[in-house]
C-alpha positions as CSV (number, residue, x, y, z in Angstrom):
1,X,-22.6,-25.0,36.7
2,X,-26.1,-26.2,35.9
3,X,-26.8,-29.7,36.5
4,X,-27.2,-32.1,33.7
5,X,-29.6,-35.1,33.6
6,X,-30.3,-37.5,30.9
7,X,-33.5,-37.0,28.7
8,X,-36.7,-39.0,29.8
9,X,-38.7,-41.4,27.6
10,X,-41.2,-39.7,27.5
11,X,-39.4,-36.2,27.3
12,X,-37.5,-38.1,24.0
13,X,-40.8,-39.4,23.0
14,X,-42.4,-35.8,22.8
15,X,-39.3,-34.3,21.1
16,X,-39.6,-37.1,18.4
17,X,-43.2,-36.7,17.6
18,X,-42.8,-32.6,17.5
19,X,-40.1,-33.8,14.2
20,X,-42.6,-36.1,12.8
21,X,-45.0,-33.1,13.0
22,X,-43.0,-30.6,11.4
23,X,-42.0,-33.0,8.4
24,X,-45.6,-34.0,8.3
25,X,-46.8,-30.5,8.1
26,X,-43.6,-29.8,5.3
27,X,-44.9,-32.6,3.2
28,X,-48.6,-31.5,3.9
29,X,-47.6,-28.3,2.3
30,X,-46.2,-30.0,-0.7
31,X,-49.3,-31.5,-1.7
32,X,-51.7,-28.8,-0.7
33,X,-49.5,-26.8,-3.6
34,X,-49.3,-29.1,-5.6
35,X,-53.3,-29.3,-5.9
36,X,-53.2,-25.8,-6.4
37,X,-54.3,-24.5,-2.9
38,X,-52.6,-21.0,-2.2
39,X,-50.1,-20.3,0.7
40,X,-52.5,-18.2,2.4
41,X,-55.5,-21.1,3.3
42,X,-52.9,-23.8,3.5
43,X,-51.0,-21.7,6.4
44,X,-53.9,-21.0,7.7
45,X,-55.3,-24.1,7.5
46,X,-52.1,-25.5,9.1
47,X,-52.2,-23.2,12.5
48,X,-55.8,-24.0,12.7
49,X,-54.8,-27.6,12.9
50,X,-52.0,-27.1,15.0
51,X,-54.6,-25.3,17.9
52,X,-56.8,-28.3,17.7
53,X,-53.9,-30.5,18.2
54,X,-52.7,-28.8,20.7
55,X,-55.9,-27.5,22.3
56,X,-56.6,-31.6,22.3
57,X,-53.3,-32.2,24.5
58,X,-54.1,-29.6,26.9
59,X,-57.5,-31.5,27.3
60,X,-56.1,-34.9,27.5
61,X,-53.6,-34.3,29.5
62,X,-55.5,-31.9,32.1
63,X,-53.4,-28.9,31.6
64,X,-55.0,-26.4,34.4
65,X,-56.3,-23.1,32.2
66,X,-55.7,-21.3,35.2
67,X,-52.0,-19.7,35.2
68,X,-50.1,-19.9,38.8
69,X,-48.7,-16.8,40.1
70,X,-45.4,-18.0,38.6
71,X,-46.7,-18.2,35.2
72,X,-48.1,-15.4,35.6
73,X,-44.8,-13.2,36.2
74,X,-43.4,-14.9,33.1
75,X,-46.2,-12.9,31.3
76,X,-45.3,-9.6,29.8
77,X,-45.9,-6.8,32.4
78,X,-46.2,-3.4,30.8
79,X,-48.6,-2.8,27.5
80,X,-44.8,-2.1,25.4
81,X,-44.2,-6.1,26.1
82,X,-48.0,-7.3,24.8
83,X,-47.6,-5.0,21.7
84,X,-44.0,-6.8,21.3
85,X,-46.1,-10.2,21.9
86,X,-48.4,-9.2,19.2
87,X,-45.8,-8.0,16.5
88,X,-43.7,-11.0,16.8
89,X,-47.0,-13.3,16.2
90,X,-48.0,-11.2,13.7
91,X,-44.3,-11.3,12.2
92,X,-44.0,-15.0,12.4
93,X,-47.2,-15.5,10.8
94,X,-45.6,-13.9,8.0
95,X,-42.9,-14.8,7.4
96,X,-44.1,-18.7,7.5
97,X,-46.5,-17.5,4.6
98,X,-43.5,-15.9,2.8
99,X,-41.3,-18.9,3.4
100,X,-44.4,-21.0,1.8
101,X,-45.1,-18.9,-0.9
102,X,-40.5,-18.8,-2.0
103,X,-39.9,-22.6,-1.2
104,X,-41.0,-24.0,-4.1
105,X,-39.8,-21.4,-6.6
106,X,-36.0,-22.4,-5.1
107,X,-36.3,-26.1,-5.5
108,X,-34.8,-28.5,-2.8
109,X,-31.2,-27.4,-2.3
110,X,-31.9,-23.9,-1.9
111,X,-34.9,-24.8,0.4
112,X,-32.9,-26.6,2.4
113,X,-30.4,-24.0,2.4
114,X,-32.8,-21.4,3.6
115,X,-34.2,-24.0,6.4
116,X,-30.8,-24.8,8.1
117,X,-29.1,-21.8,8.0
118,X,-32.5,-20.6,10.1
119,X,-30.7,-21.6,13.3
120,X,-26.9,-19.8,12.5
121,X,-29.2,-16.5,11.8
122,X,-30.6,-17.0,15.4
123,X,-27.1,-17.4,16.8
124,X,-25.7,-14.2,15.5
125,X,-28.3,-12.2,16.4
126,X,-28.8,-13.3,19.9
127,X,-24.9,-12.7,20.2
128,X,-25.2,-9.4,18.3
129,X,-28.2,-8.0,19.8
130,X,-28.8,-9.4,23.1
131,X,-24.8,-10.1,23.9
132,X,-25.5,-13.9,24.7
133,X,-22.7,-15.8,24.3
134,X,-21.7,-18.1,21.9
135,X,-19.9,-21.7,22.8
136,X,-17.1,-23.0,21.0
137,X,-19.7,-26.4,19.7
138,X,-21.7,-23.9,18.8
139,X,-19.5,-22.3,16.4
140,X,-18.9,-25.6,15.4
141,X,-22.5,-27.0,15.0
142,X,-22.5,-23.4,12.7
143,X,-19.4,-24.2,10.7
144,X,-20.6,-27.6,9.7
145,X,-24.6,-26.5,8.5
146,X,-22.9,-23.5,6.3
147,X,-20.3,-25.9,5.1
148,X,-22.7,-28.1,4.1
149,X,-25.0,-25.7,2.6
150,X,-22.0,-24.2,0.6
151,X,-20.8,-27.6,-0.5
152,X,-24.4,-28.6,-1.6
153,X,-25.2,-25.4,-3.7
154,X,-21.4,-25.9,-5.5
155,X,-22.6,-29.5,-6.2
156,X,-25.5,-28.7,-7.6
157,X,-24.0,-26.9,-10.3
């Protein structure tokens, strides 16, 4: 059994600014639509931020640009794996712009709906195509974010 230790300051610290970050950016969005800029440059307007931001922390902090052996093996090693690389940037790319572009057309409730069901989608599928295992507070954490979507979306009429 793996070993558990509590989470650092600075490990909670990070974790809470990566939320901040996300709503910032969801809010970001808003405005950028509202003041009629199109999904397209605001996504990409977005990532381009979040590469500075990042390429900034990676300069702060000293980050070697140099990969160790080790992080070298955790690199894809056959062409098939960089082409799967490729597609799945490709694919998140857009399905963020999709996700942009239907967000406001459902309103709140069913954006929220469509953001926290995100995570019970990746459940099932990891157990349904790569046989992980799923833990009973994980069907639990599952139950209670459809519950919840249900019982707001019945509300709401």
């Amino acid at each position: 059994m793996a070993s558990t230790r509590a989470l650092g300051t600075g490990a909670f610290a990070t974790l809470l600014l990566i939320a901040f970050m996300m709503g910032a950016n969801h809010v970001a969005a808003r405005l950028a639509f509202n003041h009629g800029v199109d999904v397209a440059t605001a996504v990409s307007f977005r990532s381009a931020l979040t590469a500075l931001a990042v390429g900034a922390l990676v300069l702060v902090q000293r980050v070697p640009l140099k990969l160790s052996a080790r992080h070298r093996r955790m690199l894809p090693q056959a062409p098939a794996g960089w082409w799967g690389l490729a597609a799945l940037t490709l694919l998140y790319g857009t399905a963020f712009t999709i996700m942009f572009t239907v967000l406001p057309r459902l309103g709140v409730v069913g954006g929220s709906a469509i953001m926290n069901v995100e995570p019970v989608f990746a459940l099932v599928l990891a157990w349904a195509l790569l046989g992980q295992g799923i833990a009973p507070v994980q069907l639990a954490g599952a139950g209670l974010v459809v519950g919840t979507v249900v019982w707001l979306g019945l509300r709401r009429r």
